[in-house]
Biopython code that builds the backbone (N, CA, C, O; Angstrom):
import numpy as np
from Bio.PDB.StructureBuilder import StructureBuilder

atoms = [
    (1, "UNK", "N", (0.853, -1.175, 0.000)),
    (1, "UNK", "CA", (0.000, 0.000, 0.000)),
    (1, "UNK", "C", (0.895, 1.232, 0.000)),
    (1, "UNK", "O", (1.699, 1.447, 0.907)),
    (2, "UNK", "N", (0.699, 2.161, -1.217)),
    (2, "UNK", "CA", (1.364, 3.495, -0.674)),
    (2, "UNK", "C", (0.787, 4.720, -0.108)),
    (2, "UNK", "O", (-0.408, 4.693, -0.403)),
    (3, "UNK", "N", (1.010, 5.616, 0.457)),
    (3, "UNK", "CA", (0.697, 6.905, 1.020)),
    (3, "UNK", "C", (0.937, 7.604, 0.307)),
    (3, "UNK", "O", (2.112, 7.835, 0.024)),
    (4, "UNK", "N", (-0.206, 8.299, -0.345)),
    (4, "UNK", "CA", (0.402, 9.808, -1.104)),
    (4, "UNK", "C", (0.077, 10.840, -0.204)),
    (4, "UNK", "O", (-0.405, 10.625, 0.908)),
    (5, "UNK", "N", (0.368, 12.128, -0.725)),
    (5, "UNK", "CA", (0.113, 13.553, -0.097)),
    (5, "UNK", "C", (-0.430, 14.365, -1.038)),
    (5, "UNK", "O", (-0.135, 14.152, -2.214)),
    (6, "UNK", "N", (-1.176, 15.267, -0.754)),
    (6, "UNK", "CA", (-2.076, 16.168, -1.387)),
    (6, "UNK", "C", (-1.686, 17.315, -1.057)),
    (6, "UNK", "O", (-1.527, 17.702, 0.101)),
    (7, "UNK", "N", (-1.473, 18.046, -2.224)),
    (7, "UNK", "CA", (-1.046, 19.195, -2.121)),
    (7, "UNK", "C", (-1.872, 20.466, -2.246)),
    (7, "UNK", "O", (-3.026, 20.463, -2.675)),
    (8, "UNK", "N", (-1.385, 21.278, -1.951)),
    (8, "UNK", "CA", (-1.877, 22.465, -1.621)),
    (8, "UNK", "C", (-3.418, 22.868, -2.805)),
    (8, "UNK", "O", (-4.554, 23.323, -2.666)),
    (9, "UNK", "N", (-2.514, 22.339, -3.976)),
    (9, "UNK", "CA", (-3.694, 22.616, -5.145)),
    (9, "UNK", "C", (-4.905, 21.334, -5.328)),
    (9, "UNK", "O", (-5.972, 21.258, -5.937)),
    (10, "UNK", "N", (-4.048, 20.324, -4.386)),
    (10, "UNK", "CA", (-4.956, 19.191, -4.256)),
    (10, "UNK", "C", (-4.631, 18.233, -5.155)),
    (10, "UNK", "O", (-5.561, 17.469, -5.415)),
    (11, "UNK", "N", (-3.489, 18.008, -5.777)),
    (11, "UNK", "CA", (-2.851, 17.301, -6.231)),
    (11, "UNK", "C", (-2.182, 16.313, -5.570)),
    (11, "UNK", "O", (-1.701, 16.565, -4.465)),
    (12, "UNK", "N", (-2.022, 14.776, -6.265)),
    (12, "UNK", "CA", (-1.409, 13.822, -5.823)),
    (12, "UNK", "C", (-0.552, 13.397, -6.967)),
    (12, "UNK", "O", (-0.850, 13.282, -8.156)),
    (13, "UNK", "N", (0.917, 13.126, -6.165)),
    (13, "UNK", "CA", (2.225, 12.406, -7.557)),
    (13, "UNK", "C", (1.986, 10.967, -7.409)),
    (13, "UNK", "O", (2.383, 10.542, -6.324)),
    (14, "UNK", "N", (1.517, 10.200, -8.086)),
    (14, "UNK", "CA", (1.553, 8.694, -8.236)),
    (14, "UNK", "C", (3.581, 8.038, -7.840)),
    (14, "UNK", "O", (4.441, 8.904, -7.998)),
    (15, "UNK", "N", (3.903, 7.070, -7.532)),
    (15, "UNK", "CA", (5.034, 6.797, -7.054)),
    (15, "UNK", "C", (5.197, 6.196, -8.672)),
    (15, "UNK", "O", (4.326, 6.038, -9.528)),
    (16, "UNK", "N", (6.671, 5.933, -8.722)),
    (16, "UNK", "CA", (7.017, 5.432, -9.931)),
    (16, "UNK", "C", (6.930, 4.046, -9.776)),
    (16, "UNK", "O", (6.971, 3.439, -10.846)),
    (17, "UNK", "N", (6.827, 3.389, -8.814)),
    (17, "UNK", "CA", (6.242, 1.757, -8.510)),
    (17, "UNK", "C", (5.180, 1.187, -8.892)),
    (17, "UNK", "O", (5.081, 0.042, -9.333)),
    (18, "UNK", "N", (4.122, 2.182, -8.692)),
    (18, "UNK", "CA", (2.714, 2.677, -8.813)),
    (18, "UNK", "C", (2.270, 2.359, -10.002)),
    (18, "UNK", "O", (1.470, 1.453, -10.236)),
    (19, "UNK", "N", (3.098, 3.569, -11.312)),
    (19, "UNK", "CA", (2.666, 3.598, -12.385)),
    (19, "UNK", "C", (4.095, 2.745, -13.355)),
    (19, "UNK", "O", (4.580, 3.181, -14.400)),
    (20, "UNK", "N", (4.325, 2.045, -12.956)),
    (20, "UNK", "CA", (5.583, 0.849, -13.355)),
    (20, "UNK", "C", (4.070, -0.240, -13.603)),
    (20, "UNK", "O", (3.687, -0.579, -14.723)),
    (21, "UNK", "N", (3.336, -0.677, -12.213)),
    (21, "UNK", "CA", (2.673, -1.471, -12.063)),
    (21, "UNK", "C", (1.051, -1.128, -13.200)),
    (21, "UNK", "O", (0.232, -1.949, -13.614)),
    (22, "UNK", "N", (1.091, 0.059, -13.364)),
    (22, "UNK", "CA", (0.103, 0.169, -14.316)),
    (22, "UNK", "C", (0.364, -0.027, -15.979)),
    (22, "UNK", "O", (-0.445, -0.188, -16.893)),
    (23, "UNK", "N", (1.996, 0.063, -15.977)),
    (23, "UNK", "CA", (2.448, -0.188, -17.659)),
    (23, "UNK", "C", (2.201, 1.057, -18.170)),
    (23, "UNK", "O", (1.754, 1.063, -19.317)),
    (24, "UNK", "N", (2.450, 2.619, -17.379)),
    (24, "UNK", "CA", (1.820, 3.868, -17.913)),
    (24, "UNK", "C", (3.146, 4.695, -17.323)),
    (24, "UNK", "O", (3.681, 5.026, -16.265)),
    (25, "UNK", "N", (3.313, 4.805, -18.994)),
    (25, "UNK", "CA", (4.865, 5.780, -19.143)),
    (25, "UNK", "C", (5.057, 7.263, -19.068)),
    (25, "UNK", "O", (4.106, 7.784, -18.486)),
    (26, "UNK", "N", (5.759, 7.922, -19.370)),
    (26, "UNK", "CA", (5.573, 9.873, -19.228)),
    (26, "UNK", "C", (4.613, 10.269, -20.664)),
    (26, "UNK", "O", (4.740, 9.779, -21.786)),
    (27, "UNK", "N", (3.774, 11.165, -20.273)),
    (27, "UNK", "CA", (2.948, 11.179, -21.232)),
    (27, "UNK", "C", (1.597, 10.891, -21.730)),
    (27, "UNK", "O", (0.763, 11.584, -22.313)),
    (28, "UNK", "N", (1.622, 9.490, -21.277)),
    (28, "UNK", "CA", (0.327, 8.641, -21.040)),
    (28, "UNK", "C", (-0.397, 9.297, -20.362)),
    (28, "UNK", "O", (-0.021, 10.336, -19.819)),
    (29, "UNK", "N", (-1.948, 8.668, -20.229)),
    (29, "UNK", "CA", (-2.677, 9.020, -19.351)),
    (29, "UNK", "C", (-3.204, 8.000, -18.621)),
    (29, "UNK", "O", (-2.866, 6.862, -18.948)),
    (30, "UNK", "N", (-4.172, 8.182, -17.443)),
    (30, "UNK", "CA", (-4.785, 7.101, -16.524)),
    (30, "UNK", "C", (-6.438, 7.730, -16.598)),
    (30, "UNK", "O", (-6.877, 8.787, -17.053)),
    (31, "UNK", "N", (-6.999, 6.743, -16.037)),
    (31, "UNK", "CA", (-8.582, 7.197, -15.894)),
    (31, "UNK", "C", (-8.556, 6.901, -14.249)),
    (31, "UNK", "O", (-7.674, 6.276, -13.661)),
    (32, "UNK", "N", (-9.604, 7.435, -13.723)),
    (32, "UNK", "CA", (-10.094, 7.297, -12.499)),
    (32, "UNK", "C", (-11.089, 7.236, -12.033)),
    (32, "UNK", "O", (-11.577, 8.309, -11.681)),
    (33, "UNK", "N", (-11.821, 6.070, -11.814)),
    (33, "UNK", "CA", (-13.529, 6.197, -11.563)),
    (33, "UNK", "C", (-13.854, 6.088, -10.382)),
    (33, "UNK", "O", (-13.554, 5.006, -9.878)),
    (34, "UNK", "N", (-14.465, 6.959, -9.609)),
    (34, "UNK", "CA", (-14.967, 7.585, -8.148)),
    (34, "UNK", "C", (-16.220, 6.090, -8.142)),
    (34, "UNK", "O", (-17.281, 6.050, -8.765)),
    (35, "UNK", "N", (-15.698, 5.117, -7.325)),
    (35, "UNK", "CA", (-16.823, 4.338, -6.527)),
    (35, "UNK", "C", (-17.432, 4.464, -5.178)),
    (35, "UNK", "O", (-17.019, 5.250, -4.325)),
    (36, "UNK", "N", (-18.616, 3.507, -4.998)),
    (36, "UNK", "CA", (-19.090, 4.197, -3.795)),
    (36, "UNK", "C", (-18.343, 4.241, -2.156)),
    (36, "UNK", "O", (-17.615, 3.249, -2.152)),
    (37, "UNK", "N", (-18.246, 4.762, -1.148)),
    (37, "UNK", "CA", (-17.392, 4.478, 0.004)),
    (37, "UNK", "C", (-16.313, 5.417, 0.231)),
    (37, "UNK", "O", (-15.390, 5.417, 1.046)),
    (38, "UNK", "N", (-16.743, 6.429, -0.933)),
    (38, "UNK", "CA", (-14.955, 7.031, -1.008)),
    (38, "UNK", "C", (-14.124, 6.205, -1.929)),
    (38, "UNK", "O", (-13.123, 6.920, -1.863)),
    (39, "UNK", "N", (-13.895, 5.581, -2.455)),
    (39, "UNK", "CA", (-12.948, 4.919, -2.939)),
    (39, "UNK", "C", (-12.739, 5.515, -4.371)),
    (39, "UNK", "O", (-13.501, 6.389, -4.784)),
    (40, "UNK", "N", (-11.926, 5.140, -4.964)),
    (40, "UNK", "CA", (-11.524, 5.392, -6.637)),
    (40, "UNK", "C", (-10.906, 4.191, -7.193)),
    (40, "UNK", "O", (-10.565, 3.328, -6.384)),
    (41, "UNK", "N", (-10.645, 3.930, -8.814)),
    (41, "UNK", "CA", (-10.204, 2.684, -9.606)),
    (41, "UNK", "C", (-9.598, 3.614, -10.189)),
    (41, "UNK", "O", (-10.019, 4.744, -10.438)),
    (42, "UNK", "N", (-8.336, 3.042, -10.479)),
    (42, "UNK", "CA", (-7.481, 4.057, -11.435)),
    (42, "UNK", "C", (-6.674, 2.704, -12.223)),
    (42, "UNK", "O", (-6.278, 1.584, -11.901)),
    (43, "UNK", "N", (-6.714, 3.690, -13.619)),
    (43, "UNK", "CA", (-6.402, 2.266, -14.665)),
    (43, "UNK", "C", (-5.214, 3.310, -15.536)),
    (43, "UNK", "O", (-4.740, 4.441, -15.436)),
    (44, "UNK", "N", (-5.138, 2.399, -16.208)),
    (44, "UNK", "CA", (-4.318, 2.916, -17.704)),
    (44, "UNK", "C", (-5.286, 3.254, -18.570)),
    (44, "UNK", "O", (-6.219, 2.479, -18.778)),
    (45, "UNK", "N", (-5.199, 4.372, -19.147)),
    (45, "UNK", "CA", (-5.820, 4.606, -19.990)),
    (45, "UNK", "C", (-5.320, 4.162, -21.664)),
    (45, "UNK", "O", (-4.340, 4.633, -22.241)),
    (46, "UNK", "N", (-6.166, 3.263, -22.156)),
    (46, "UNK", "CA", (-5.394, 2.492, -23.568)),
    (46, "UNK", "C", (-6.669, 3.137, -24.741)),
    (46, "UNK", "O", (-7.882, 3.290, -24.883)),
    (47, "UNK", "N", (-5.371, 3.346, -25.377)),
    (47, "UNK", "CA", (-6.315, 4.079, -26.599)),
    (47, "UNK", "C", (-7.448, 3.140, -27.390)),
    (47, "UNK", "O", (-7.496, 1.914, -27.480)),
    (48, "UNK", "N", (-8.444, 4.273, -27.990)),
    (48, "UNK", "CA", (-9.224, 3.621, -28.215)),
    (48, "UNK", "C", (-9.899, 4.165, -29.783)),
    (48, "UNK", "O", (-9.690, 5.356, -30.013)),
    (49, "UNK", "N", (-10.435, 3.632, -30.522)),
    (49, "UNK", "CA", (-10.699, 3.878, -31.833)),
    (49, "UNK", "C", (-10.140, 2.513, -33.052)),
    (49, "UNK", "O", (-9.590, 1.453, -32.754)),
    (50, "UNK", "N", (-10.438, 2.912, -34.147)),
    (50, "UNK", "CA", (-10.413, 1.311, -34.837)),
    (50, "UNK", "C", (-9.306, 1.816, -35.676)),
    (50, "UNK", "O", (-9.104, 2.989, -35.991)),
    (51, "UNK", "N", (-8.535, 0.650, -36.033)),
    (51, "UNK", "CA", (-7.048, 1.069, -37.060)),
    (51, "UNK", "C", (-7.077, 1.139, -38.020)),
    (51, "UNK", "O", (-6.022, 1.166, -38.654)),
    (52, "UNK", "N", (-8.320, 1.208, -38.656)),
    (52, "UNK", "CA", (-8.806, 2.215, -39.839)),
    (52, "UNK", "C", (-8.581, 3.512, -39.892)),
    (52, "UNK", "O", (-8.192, 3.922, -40.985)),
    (53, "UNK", "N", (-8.744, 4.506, -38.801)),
    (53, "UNK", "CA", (-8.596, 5.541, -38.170)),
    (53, "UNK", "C", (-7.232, 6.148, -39.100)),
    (53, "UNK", "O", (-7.148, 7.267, -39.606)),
    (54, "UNK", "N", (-6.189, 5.013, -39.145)),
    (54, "UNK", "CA", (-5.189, 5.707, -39.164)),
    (54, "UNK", "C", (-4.401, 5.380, -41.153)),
    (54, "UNK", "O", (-3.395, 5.659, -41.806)),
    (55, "UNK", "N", (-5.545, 4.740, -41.287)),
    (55, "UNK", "CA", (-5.763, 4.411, -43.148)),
    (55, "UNK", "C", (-4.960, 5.778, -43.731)),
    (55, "UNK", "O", (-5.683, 6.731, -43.439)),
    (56, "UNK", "N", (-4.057, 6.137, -44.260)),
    (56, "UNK", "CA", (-3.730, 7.275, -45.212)),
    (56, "UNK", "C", (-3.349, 8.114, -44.378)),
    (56, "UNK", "O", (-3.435, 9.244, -44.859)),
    (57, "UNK", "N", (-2.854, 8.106, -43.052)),
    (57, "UNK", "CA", (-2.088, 9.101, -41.997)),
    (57, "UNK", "C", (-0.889, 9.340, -43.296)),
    (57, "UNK", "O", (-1.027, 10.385, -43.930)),
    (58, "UNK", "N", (-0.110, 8.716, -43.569)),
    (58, "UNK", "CA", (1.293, 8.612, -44.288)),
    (58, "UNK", "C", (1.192, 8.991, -45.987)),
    (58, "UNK", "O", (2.212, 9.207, -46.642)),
    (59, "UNK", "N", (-0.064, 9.032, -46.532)),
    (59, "UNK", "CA", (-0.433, 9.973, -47.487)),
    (59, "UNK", "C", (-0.352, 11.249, -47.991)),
    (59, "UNK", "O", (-0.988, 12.267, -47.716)),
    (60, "UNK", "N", (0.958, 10.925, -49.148)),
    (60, "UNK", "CA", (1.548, 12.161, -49.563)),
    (60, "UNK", "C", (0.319, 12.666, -50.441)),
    (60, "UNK", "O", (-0.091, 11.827, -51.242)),
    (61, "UNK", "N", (-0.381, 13.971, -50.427)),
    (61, "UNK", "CA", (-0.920, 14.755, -50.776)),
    (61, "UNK", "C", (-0.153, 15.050, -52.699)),
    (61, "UNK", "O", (1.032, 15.348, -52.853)),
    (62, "UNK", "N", (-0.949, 14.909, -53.667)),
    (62, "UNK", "CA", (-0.632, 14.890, -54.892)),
    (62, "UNK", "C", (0.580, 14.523, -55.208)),
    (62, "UNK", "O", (0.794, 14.401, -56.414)),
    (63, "UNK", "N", (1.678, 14.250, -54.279)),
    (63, "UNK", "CA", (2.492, 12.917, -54.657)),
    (63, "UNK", "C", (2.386, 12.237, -55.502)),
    (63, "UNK", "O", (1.329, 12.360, -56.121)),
    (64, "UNK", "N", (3.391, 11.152, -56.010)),
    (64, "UNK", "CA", (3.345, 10.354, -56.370)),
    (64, "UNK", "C", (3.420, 9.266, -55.848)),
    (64, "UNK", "O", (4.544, 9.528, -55.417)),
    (65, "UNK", "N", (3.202, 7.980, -55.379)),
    (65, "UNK", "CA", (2.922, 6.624, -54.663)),
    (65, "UNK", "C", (4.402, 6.076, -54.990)),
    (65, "UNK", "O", (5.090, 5.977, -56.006)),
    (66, "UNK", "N", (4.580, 5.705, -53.332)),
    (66, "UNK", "CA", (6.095, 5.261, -54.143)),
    (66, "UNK", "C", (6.147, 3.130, -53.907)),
    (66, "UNK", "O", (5.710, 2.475, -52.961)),
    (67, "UNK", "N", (6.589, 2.822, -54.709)),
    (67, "UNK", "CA", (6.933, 1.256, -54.745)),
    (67, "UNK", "C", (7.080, 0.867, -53.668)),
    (67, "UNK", "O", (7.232, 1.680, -52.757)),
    (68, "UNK", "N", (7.084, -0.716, -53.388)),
    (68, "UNK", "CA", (7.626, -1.106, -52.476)),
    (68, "UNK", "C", (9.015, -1.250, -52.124)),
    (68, "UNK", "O", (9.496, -1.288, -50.992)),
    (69, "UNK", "N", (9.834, -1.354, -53.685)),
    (69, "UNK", "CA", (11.262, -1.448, -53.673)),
    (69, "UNK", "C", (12.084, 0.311, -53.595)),
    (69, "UNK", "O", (13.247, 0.584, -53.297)),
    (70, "UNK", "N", (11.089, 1.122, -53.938)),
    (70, "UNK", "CA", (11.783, 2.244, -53.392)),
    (70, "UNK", "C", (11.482, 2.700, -52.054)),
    (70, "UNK", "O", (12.139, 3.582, -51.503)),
    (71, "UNK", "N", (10.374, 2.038, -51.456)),
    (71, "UNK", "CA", (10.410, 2.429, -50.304)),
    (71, "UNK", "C", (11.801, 1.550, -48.781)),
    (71, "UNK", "O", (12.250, 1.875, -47.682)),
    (72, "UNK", "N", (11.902, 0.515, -49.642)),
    (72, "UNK", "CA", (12.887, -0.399, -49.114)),
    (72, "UNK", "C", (14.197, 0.173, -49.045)),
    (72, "UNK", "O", (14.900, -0.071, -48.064)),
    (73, "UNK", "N", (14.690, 1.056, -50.162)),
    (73, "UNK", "CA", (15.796, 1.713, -50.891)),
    (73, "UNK", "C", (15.859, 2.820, -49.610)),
    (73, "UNK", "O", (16.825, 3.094, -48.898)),
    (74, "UNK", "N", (14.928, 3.181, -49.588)),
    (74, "UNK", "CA", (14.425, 5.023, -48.670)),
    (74, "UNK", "C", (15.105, 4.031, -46.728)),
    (74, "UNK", "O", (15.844, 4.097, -45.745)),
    (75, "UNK", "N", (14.314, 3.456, -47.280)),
    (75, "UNK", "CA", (14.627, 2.748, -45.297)),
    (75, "UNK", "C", (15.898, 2.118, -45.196)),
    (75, "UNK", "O", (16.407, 2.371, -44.104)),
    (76, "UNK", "N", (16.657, 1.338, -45.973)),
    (76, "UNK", "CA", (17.880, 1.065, -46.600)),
    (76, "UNK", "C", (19.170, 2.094, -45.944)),
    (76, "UNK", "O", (20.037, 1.906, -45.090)),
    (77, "UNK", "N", (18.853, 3.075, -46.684)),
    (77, "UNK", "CA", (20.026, 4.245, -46.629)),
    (77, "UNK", "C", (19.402, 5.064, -45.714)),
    (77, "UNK", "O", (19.759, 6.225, -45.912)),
    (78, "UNK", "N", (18.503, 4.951, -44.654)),
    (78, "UNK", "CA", (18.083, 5.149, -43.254)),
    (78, "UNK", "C", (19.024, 4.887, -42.217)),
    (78, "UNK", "O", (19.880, 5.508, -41.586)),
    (79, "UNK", "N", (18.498, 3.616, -42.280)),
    (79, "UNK", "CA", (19.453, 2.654, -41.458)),
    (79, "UNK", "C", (20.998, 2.509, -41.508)),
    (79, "UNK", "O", (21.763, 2.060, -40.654)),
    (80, "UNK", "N", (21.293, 3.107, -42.978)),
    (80, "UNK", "CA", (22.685, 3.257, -43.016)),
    (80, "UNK", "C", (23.420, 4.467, -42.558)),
    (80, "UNK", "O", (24.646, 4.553, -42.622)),
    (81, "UNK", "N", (22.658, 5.379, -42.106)),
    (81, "UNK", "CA", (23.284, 7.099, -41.939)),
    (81, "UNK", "C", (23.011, 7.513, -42.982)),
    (81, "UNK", "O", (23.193, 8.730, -43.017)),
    (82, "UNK", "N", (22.628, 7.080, -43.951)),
    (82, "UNK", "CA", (22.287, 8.406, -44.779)),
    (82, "UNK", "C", (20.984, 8.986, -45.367)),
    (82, "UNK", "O", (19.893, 8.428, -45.247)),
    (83, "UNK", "N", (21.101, 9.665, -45.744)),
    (83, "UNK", "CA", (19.580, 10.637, -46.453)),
    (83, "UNK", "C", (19.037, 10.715, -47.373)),
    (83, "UNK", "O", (18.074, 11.477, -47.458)),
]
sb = StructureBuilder()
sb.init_structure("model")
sb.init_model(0)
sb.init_chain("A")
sb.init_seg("    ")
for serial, (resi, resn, name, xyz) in enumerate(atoms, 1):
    if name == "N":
        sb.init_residue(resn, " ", resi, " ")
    sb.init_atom(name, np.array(xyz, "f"), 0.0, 1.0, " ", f" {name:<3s}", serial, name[0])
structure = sb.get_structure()
């Protein structure tokens, strides 16, 4: 069990044990749902939406479509240091 402290603005720092044990890194977020008794559930918050969502994120705008073998070429000389 840990002890937090509440601060002045009414804030609490989660321990890094805490959120180790939740799998929730800098950045992330958590949810917190107020049950009855006083109590709270605090989770990881895991994204949510379908991976369709992200269909044509990487869609060059009137571009041209590039191959699979030039895209291999592009990641190629990535990985090698160069540009």
């Amino acid at each position: 069990m840990s002890t937090l402290t509440v601060t002045a603005k009414g804030q609490v720092t989660l321990r890094k044990d805490v959120l180790e044990h939740l799998g929730v890194h800098p950045g992330e977020k958590i949810t917190v749902n107020k049950l009855p008794d006083g109590k709270i559930e605090v989770k990881a918050a895991r994204p949510t939406g379908k991976i369709s969502d992200v269909f044509g994120l990487l869609k060059r705008k009137g571009g041209p479509s590039l191959t699979i073998e030039e895209m291999n070429k592009i990641a190629a000389r990535g990985w090698a240091g160069k540009r």
